[in-house]
N, C-alpha and C positions, 0 to 999 in steps of 0.2 A: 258814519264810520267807513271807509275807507276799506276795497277789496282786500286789500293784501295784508291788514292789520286782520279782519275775520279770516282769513287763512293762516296767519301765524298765530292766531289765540285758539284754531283746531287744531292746530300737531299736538300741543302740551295735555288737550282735554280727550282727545281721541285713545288715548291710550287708558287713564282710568275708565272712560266708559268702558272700553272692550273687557277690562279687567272686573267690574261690576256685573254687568251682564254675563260674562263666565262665569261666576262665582254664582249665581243667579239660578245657572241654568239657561240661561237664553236663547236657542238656538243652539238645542244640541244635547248631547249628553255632557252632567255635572264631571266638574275634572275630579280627579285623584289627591284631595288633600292630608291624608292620612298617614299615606306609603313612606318608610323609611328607606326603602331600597335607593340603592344612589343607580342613576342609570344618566351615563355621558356628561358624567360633569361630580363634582366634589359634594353636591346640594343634595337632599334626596325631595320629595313632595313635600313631606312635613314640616321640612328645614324653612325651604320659603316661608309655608302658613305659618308658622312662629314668627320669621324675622320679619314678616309683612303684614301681617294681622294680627298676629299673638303680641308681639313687641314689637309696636315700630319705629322705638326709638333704638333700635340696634341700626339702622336705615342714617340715622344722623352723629351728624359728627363728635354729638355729645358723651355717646357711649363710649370711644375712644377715649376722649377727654378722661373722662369718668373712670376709665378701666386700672384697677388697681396693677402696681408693678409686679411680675411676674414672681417667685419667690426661686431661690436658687434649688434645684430638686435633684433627686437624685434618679436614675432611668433602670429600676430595676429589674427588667425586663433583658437590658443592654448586659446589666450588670450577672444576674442570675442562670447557670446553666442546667435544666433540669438533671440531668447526672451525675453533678457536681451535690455531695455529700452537705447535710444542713450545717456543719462545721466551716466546711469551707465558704455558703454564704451569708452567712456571718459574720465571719474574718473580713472577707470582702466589703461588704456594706459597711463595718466600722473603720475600714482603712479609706473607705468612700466620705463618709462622714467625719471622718477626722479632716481629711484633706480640705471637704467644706467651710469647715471651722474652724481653719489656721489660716491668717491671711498668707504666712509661707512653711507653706509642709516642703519638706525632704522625703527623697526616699533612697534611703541606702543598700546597697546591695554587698553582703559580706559572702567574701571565700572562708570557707569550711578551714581552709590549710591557714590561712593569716588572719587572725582575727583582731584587730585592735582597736578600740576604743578612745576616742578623745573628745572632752568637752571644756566649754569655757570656765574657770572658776567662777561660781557668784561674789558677788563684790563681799569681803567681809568672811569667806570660805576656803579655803586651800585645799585641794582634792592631795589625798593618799595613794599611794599604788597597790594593787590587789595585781596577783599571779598565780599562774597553774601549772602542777607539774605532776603528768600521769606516768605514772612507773611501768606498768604493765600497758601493754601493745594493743589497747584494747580500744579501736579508732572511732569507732560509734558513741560510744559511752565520752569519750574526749571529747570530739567535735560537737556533740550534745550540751556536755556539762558547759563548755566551753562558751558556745554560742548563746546561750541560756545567762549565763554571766556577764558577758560581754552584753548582750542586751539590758542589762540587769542593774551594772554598775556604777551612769550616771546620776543616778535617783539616787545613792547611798553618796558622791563625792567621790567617787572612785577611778582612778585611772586603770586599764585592764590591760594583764600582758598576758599573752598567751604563752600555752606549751612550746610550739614552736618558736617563739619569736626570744622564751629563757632558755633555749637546748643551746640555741645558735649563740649566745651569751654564754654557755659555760661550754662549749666544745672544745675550747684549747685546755681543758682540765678532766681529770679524770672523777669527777666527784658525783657525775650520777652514774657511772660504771662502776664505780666502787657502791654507790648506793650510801656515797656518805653526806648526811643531810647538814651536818654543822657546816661543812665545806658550802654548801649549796648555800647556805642562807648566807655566811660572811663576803659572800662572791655577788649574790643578787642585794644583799642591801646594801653594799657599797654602791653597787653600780647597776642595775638604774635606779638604788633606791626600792625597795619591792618591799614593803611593809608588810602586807598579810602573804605567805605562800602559803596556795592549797594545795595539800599533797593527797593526791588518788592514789592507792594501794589495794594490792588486790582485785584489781574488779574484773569483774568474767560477767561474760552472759551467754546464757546457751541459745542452739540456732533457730529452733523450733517453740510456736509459742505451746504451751504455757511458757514463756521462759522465767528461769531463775537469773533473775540478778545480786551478786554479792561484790561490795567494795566497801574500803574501808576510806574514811576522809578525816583529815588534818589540817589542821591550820597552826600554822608556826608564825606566832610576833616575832618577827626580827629584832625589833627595838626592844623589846624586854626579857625577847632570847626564851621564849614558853609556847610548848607545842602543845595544841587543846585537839584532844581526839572527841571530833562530834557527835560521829556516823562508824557505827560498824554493824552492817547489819545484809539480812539474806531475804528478799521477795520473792514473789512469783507475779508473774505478770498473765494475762488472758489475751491480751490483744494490744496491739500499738499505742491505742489512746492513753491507756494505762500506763505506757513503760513512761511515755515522755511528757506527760504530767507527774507523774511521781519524779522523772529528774528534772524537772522547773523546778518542784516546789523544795528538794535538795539545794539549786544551785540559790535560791531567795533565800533559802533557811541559812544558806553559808554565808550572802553579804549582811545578813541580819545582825546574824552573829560576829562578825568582823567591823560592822558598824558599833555596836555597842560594844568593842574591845577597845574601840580606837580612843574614845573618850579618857580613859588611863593615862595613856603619854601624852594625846594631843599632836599640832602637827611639828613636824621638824624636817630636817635636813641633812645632810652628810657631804664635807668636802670628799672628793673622790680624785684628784689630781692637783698638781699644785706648778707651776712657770713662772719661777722666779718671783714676782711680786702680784703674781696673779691665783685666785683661790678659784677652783670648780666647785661646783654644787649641784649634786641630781637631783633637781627640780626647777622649775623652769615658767616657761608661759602657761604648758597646760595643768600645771599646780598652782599656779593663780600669781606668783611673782611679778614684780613689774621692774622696770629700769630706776633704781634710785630707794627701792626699798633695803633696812637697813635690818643686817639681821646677825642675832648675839652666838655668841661662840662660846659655847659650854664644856664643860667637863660631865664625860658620862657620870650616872648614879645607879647601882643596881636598884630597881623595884620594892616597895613593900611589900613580903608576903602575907598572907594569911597560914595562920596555924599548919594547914592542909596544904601550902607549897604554891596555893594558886598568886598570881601576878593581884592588886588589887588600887595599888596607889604607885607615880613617878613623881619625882622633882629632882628637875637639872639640879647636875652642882655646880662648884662656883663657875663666874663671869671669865674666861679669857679675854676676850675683846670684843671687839664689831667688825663685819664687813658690809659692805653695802655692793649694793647689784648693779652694775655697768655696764653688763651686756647681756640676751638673750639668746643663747643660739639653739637652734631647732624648738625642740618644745620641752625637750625635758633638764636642759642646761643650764647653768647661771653663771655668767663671768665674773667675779668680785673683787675687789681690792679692798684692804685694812684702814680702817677708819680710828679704829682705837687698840691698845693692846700694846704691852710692855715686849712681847716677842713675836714669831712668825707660828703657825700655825701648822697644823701636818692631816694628814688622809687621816681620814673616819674621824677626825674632829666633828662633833654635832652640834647643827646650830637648830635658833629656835626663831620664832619672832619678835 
C-alpha cells in the first residue's frame, strides 16, 4: 500500500480515535457530558452526547427524511400578555384559532357611528331587513345594542340598518320629532324596505356602577302593521362584564324573536318608484335577487288574528301580474319590467316570489 493512500485512510480514523480515548479518559481529565448549559454555541454538553451517542441516527440524513411535518401552532407566548385580563386571552386565542381553521378569514373593523351589515344570500334564502331606532340620546346603550345586532344578524338572514343610517332616511320628515311611529314604519317599509324595526324607548343608565339600567324595547312588523313589546324592564348592574353581557343576550333575544315572527308573512318585496315602464323594488343583490328572476304582484291581505289581537297567519291576495328583474343596482335595488298583467302597477304594490 502506497504512502499517500496510509496517510489519507489516517485523517478519516484519527478523529474517532481522539473521540474514544476522550470519552475514555485517556490522557487527562473525563469531559463534561452531562451539562446542559449552552456555552458559545446553540449545543449545550448533553445535546452532543444525545445526538452522538444517545441517538446517532439524528447524525444522518434519515432523521430528516423521517421527521414528521410541522403542524400549523399557535405561539402563545407572542399571543399572551401577562396583564391582559383571562377574558381578553381568550378572545385572542379563539380569534387565533379561528383564523387557523378558515382557509380565508376576514377581519372587519366596524365604526360605532355606521354600522352596516351585508351578507350574500344562501342559494334557496332571501335575507330580510332588520333596523334600529333609539328615541332617547342614550349613545352607549345604542352603539351597544347596535353593534351586538349588527354582529348578530347574519346567522338569522338578516340585513342590519342602523340608527343612524334610518335618521338620515327620515330627515326630510318630521316623524321622529313628532314621535310619530306609524309615520316612521310607512316611510322605512317603503323604502329601504325595513321589515322588523326595533324601537329603544326609555333607556337610561346611571354613571356610577352599581348602575341601573332601564329601557323599554319594541318591535314593529311592518308587513302585518303589529308592534310586540318584548322588553320593559329595570336592572342593576355591579361591573361592566355584567352590563354588556346582559345587552348581547337582549340584542340575540330580539333577532330570536324577529326570526320566528318572519315565518308568518315570509319573504316579500315593495315597488317603491315607478319610470314609465320601469318598476323599483327594495331589494336587491344583497336580498338574494338575481337578474331574470320573476316575481308576482299581489294585492295586500290584512293578517289572521288570534282571539287576543296578536298577528298568527298571512296569505297574499289575488294575482296582479309579474315582473321580472332586469337590473341590479347597488344592493338593495331591483330594476323590473311587466311580464304579465292586464294593467300597470303603482308604489307599495307587494310582490312575492
Amino acid at each position: 500500500m502506497s504512502r499517500f493512500c496510509l496517510q489519507e485512510r489516517f485523517k478519516f480514523i484519527l478523529p474517532f480515535l481522539l473521540l474514544i480515548f476522550s470519552c475514555a479518559g485517556i490522557g487527562g481529565e473525563r469531559p463534561d457530558i452531562v451539562s446542559n448549559t449552552k456555552v458559545n454555541g446553540t449545543l449545550s454538553n448533553a445535546d452532543v452526547r444525545r445526538i452522538v451517542v444517545d441517538q446517532p441516527f439524528l447524525i444522518s440524513g434519515d432523521y430528516f427524511r423521517q421527521r414528521p411535518t410541522p403542524k400549523d401552532t399557535i405561539d402563545l407566548k407572542r399571543f399572551f400578555n401577562k396583564s391582559e385580563k383571562l377574558e381578553q386571552r381568550v378572545a385572542k386565542l379563539e380569534k387565533e384559532l379561528e383564523g387557523k381553521n378558515r382557509p380565508e378569514s376576514r377581519h372587519v373593523t366596524m365604526s360605532p357611528k355606521v354600522v352596516k351589515s351585508r351578507v350574500k344570500a344562501t342559494s334557496g334564502i332571501f335575507n330580510q331587513k332588520i333596523g334600529i331606532i333609539v328615541l332617547d340620546k342614550n349613545y352607549y346603550l345604542k352603539n351597544e345594542i347596535s353593534n351586538n345586532i349588527n354582529l348578530l344578524s347574519p346567522a338569522y338572514n338578516f340585513l342590519f340598518f342602523s340608527d343612524a343610517q334610518l335618521r338620515e332616511l327620515l330627515a326630510p320628515t318630521d316623524c321622529l320629532t313628532k314621535r310619530d311611529m306609524q309615520c316612521v314604519v310607512n316611510n322605512l317599509s317603503l323604502y329601504p324596505g325595513i321589515r322588523f324595526l326595533i324601537v329603544i324607548d326609555n333607556a337610561k343608565l346611571s354613571s356610577s356602577f352599581p348602575k341601573k339600567l332601564s329601557l323599554d324595547v319594541k318591535i314593529i312588523d311592518t308587513g302585518l302593521n303589529y308592534s310586540y313589546k318584548i322588553i320593559d324592564t329595570t336592572k342593576e348592574f355591579n361591573n361592566d362584564k355584567e352590563l354588556k353581557l346582559y345587552l348581547k343576550q337582549i340584542s340575540d333575544g330580539i333577532l330570536k324573536f324577529s326570526h320566528k315572527k318572519k315565518s308568518i308573512m315570509g319573504w316579500y318585496g315593495r315597488i317603491f318608484a315607478v319610470k314609465k315602464d320601469k318598476y323599483y323594488v327594495n331589494s336587491g343583490k344583497a336580498s338574494g335577487l338575481k337578474v331574470g328572476d320573476l316575481l308576482k304582484v299581489v294585492k295586500y291581505e290584512e293578517p289572521l288574528l288570534a282571539p287576543t289581537g296578536v298577528p298568527v297567519a298571512w296569505s297574499p291576495g289575488d294575482s296582479l301580474g309579474k315582473i321580472k328583474v332586469v337590473r341590479l343596482i347597488g344592493e338593495d335595488v331591483s330594476e323590473c319590467i311587466k311580464v304579465e298583467g292586464e294593467s300597470g302597477f303603482k308604489i307599495g304594490d307587494f310582490v312575492i316570489r
